[in-house]
C-alpha positions as a Markdown table, in Angstrom:
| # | Residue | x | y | z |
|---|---|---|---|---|
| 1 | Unk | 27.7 | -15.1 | 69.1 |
| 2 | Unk | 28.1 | -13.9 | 65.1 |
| 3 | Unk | 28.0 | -10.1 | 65.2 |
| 4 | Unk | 24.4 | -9.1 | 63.7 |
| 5 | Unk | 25.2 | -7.1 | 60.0 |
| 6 | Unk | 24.4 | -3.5 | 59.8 |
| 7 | Unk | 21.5 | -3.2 | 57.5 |
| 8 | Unk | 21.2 | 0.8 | 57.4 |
| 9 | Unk | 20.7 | 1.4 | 54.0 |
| 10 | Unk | 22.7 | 4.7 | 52.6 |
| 11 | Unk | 20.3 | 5.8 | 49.8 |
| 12 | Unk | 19.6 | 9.1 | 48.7 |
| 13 | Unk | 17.3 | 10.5 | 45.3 |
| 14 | Unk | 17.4 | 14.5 | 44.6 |
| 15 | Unk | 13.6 | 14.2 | 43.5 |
| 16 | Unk | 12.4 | 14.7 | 47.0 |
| 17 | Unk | 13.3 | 14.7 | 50.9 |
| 18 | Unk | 11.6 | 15.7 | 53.9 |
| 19 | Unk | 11.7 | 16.7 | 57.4 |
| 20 | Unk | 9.8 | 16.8 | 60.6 |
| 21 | Unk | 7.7 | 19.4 | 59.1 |
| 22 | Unk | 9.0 | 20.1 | 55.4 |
| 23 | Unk | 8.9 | 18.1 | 52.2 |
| 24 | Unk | 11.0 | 19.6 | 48.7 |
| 25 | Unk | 10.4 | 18.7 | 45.6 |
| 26 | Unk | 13.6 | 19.2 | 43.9 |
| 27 | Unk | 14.7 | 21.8 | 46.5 |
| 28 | Unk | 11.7 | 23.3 | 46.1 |
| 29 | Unk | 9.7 | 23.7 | 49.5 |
| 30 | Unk | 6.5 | 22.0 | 48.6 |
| 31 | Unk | 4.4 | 24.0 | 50.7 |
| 32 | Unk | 5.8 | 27.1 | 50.1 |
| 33 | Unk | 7.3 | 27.5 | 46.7 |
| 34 | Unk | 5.5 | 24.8 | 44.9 |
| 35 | Unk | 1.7 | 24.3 | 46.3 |
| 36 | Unk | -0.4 | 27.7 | 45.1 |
| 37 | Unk | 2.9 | 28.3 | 42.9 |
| 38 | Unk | 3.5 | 26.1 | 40.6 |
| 39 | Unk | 0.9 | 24.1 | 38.1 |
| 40 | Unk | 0.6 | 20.7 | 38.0 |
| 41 | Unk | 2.1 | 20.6 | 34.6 |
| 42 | Unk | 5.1 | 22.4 | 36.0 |
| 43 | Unk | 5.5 | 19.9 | 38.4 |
| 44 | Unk | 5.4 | 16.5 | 36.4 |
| 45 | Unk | 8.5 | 18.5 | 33.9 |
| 46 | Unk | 10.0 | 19.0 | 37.4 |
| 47 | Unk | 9.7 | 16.2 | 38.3 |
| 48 | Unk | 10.5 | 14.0 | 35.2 |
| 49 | Unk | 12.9 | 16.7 | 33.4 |
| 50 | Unk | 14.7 | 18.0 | 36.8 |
| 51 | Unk | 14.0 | 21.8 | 35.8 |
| 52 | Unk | 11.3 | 24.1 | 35.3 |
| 53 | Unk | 9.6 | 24.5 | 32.2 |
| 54 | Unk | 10.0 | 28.3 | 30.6 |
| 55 | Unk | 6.2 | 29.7 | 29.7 |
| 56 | Unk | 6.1 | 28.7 | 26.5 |
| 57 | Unk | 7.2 | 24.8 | 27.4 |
| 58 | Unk | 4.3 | 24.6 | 29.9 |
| 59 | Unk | 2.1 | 25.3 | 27.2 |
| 60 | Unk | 3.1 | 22.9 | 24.6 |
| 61 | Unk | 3.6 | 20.5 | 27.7 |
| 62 | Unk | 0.1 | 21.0 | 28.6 |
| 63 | Unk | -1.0 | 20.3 | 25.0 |
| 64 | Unk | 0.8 | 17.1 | 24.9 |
| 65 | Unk | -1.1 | 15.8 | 28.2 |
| 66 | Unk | -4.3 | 16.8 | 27.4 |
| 67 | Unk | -3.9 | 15.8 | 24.2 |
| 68 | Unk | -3.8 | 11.6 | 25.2 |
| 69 | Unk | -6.7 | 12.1 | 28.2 |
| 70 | Unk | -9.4 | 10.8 | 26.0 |
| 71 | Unk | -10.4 | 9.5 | 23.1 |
| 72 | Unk | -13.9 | 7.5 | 23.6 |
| 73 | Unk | -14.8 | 4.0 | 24.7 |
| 74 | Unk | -11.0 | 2.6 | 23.7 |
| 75 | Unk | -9.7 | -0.7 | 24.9 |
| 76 | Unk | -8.0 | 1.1 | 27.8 |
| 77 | Unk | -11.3 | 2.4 | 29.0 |
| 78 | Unk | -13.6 | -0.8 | 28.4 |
| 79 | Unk | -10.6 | -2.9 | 30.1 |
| 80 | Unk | -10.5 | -0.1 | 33.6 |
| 81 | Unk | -14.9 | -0.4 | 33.1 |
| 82 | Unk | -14.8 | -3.9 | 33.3 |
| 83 | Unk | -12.5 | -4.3 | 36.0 |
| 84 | Unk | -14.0 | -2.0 | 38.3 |
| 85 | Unk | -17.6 | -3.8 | 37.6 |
| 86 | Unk | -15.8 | -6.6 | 39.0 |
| 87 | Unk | -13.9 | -4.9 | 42.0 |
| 88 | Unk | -15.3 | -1.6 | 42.8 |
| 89 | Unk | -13.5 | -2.0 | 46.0 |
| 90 | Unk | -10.0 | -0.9 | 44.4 |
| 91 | Unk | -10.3 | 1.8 | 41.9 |
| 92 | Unk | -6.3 | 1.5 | 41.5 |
| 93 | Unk | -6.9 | -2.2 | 40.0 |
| 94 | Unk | -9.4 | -0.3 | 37.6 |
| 95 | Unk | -7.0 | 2.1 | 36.5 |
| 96 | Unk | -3.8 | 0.0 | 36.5 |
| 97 | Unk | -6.1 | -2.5 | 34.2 |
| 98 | Unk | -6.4 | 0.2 | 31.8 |
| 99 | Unk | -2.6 | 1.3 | 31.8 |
| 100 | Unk | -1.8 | -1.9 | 31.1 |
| 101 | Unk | -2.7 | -2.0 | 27.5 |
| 102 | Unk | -0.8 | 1.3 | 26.6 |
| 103 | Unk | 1.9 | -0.5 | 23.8 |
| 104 | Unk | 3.9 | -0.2 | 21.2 |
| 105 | Unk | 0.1 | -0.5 | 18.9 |
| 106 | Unk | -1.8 | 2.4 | 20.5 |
| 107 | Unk | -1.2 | 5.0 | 23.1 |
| 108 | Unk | 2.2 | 4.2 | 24.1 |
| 109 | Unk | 4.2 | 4.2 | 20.4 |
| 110 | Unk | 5.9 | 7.2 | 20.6 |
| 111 | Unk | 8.0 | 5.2 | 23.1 |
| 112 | Unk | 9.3 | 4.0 | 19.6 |
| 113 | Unk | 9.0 | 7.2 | 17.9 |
| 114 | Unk | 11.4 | 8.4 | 20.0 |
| 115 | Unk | 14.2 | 5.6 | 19.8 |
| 116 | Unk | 14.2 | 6.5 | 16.0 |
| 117 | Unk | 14.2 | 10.4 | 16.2 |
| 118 | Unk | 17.1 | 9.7 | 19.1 |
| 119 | Unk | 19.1 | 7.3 | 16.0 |
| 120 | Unk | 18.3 | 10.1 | 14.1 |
| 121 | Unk | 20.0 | 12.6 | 15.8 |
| 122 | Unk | 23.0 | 10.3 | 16.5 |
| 123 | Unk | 23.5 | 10.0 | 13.1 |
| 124 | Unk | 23.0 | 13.1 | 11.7 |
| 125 | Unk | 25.6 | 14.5 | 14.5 |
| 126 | Unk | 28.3 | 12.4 | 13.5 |
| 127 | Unk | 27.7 | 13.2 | 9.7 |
| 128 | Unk | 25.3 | 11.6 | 8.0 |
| 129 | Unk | 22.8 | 13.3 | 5.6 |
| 130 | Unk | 19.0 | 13.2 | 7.9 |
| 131 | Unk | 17.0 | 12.8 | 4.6 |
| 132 | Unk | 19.2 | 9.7 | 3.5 |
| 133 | Unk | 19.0 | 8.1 | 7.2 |
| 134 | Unk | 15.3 | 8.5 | 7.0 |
| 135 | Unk | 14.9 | 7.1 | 3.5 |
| 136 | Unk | 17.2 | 4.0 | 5.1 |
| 137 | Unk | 15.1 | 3.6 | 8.2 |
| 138 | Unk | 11.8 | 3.5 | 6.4 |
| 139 | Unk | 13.5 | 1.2 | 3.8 |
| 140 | Unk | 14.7 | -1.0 | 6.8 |
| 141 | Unk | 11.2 | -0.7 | 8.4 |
| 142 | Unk | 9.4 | -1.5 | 5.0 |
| 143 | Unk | 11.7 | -4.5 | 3.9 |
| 144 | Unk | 10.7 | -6.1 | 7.7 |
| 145 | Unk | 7.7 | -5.7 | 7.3 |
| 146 | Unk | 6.9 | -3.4 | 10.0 |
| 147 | Unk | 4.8 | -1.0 | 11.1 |
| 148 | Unk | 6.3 | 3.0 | 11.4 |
| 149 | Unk | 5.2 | 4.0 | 14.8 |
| 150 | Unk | 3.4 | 7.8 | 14.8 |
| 151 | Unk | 2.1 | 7.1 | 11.4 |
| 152 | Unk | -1.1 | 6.0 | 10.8 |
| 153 | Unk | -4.5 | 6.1 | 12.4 |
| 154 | Unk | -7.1 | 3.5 | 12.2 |
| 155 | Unk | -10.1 | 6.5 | 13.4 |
| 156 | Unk | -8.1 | 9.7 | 11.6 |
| 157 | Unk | -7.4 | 8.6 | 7.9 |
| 158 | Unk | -7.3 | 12.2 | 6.7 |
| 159 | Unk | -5.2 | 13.5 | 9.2 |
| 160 | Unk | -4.7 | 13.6 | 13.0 |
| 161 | Unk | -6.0 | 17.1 | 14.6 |
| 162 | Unk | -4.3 | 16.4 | 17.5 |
| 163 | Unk | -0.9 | 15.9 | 15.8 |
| 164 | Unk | -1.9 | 19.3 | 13.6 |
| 165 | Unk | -3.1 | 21.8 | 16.8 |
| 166 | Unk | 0.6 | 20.3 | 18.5 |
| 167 | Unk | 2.6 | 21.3 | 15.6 |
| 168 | Unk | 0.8 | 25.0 | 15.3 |
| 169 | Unk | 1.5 | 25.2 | 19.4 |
| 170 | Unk | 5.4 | 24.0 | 19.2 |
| 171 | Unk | 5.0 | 26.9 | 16.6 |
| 172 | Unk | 3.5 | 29.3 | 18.3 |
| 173 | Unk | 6.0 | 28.3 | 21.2 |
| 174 | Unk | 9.0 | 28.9 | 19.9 |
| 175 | Unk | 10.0 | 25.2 | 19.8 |
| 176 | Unk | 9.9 | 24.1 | 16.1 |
| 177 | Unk | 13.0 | 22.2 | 16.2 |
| 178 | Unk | 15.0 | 19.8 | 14.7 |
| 179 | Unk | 12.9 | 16.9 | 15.7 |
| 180 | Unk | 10.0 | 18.2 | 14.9 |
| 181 | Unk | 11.3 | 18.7 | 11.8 |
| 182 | Unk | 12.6 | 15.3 | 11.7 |
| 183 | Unk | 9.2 | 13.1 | 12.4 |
| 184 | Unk | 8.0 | 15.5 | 9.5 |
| 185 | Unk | 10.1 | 14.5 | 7.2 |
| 186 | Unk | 9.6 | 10.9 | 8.2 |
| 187 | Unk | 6.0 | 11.3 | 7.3 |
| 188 | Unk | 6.7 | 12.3 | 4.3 |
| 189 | Unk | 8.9 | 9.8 | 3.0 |
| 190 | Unk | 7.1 | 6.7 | 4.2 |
| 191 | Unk | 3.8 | 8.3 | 3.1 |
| 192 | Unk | 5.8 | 8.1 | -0.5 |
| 193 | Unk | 7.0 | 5.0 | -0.1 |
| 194 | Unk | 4.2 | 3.2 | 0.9 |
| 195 | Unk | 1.9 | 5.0 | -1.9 |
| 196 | Unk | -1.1 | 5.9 | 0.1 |
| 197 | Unk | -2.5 | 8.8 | 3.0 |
| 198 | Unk | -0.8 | 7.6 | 6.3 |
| 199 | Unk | -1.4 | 10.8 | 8.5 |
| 200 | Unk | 0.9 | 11.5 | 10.9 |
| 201 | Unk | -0.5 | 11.0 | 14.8 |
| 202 | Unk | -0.4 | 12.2 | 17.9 |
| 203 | Unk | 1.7 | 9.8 | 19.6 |
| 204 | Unk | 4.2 | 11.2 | 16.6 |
| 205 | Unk | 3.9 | 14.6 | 17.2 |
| 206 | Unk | 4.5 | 14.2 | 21.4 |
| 207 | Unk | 7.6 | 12.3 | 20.5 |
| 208 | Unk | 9.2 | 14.8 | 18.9 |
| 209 | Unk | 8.0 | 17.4 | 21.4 |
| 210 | Unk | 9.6 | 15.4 | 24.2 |
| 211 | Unk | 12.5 | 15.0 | 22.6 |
| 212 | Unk | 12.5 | 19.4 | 21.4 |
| 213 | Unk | 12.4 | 19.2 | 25.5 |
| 214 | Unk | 14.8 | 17.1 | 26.0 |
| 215 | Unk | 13.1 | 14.0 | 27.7 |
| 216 | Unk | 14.5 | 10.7 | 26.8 |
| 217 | Unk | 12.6 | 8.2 | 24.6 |
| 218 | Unk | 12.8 | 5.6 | 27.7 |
| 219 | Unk | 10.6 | 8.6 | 29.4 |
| 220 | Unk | 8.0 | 8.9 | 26.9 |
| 221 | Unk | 5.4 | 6.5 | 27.0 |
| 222 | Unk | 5.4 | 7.7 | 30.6 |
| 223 | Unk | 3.2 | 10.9 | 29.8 |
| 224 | Unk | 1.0 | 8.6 | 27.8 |
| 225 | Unk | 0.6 | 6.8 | 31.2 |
| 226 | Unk | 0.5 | 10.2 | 33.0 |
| 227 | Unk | -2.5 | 11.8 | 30.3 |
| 228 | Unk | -4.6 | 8.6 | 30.4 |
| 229 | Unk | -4.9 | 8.4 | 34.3 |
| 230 | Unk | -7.5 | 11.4 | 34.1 |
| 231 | Unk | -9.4 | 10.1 | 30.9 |
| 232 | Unk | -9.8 | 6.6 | 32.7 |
| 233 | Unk | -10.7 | 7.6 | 36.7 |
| 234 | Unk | -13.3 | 9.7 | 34.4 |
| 235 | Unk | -14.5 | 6.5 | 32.8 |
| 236 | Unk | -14.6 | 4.6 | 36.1 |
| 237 | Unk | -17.0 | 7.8 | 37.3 |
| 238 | Unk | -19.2 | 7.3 | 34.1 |
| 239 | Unk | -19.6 | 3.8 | 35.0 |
| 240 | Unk | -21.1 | 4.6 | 38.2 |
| 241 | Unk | -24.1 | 7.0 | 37.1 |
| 242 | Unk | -24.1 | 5.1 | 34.1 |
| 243 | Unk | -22.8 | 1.6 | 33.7 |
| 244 | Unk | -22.5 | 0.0 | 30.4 |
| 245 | Unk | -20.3 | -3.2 | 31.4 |
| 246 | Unk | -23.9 | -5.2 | 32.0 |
| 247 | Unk | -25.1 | -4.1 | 28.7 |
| 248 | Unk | -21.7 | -5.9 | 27.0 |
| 249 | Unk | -21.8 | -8.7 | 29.3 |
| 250 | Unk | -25.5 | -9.8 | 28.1 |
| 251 | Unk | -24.1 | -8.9 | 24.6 |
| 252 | Unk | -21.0 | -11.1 | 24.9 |
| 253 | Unk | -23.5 | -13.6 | 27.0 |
| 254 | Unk | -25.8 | -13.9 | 24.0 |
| 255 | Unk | -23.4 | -14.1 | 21.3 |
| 256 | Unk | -21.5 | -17.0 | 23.3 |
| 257 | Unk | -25.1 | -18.9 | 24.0 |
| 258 | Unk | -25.6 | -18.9 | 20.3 |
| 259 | Unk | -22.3 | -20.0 | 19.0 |
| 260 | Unk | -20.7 | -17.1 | 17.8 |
| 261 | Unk | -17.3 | -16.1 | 18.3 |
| 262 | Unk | -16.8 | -13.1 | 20.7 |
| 263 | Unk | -15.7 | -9.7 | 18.5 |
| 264 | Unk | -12.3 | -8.7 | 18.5 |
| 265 | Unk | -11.4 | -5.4 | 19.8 |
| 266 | Unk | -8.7 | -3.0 | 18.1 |
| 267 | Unk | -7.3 | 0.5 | 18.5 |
| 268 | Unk | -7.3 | 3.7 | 20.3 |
């Protein structure tokens, strides 16, 4: 008879462990040292970043997940209304429904902010001039016809105040840095170049504060994800006191009985 293989698994992670009647969270005793200790903000830059945040990092962390909670009745939030109308039984499908549509187009750019501040920095560490390696990436941008992620805002044509309160709390914290500086500058230029008021957003500003933190851009679409759980479990809350999914299905209803083509919806 073939000898049956050992399928133990030896896996390990250093986020968390656990024992008969303890659970750390990097080390940290949950119960003890964490629960009563420790914010909730302190815990997700624990948890993501492996260390904990100095005062004023918590702050400007705090800022950047508050900053993506809300922002009215968005695609994200009609999409988490609509599917909870249609299975109130599983709030997580609601949710998840919502999350889905956080992209490169709204809520979840800075994932691409940060792959150019992180080319930035590259380059400019191994020589290169930063203002004539943003002049080529909004060049390269420009001549593909692209759009420049963090720049821009279909609701906020005269400028972001989300993007302006982060920049006066990165002050205020003492982390004005380089990439900070950076997305600034990159502003600028393609403002210049493309000859009209593109403000610079809020997904902009978070991805240079991530990366003054040191998160990696592959990480940063994840607070986006993070921020908008709240804003949406609100949403799904509003719909139960006050539901406006049947309003927009007689609305869609109508409009399809009579021909027309159903609207088109855009933005965040």
């Amino acid at each position: 008879m073939a000898e049956m293989p050992d399928l133990r698994l030896d896996l390990t992670t250093e986020i968390s462990s656990y024992d008969l009647h303890h659970i750390w969270i990097r080390g940290l005793d949950l119960t003890s040292e964490v629960m009563g200790e420790l914010s909730f903000t302190d815990v997700v830059f624990l948890l993501v970043a492996g260390r904990l945040p100095s005062s004023g990092d918590r702050a400007l962390l705090d800022a950047v997940l508050i900053a993506l909670m809300e922002h009215g009745l968005t695609a994200s939030a009609v999409a988490a209304r609509f599917t909870y109308w249609a299975a109130p039984e599983a709030i997580q499908g609601a949710v998840a429904a919502g999350l889905l549509g956080a992209g490169s187009k709204v809520l979840g750019s800075m994932e691409e902010c940060g792959q150019i501040l992180t080319r930035i920095d590259a380059l400019v560490s191994s020589g290169r001039d930063r203002s004539e390696v943003i002049e080529e990436i909004v060049r390269e941008y420009r001549e593909q016809g692209r759009h420049l992620p963090g720049i821009g805002h279909a609701v906020h044509t005269e400028g972001d105040p989300r993007a302006d309160r982060l920049y006066e709390i990165a002050e205020e914290c003492g982390r004005r840095g380089r990439h900070l500086d950076a997305m600034q500058e990159l502003h600028r230029v393609a403002e210049e170049r493309i000859g009209r008021r593109m403000p610079l957003n809020v997904t902009g500003a978070i991805s240079a504060i991530l990366m003054e933190l040191e998160v990696p851009w592959q990480l940063h679409r994840g607070f986006a994800l993070i921020s908008r759980t709240v804003g949406l479990v609100g949403h799904i809350g509003e719909e139960l006191s006050s539901p406006i999914t049947p309003v927009i299905r007689r609305g869609l209803f109508t409009a399809s009985s009579h021909g027309h083509p159903s609207a088109r919806e855009d933005g965040d």
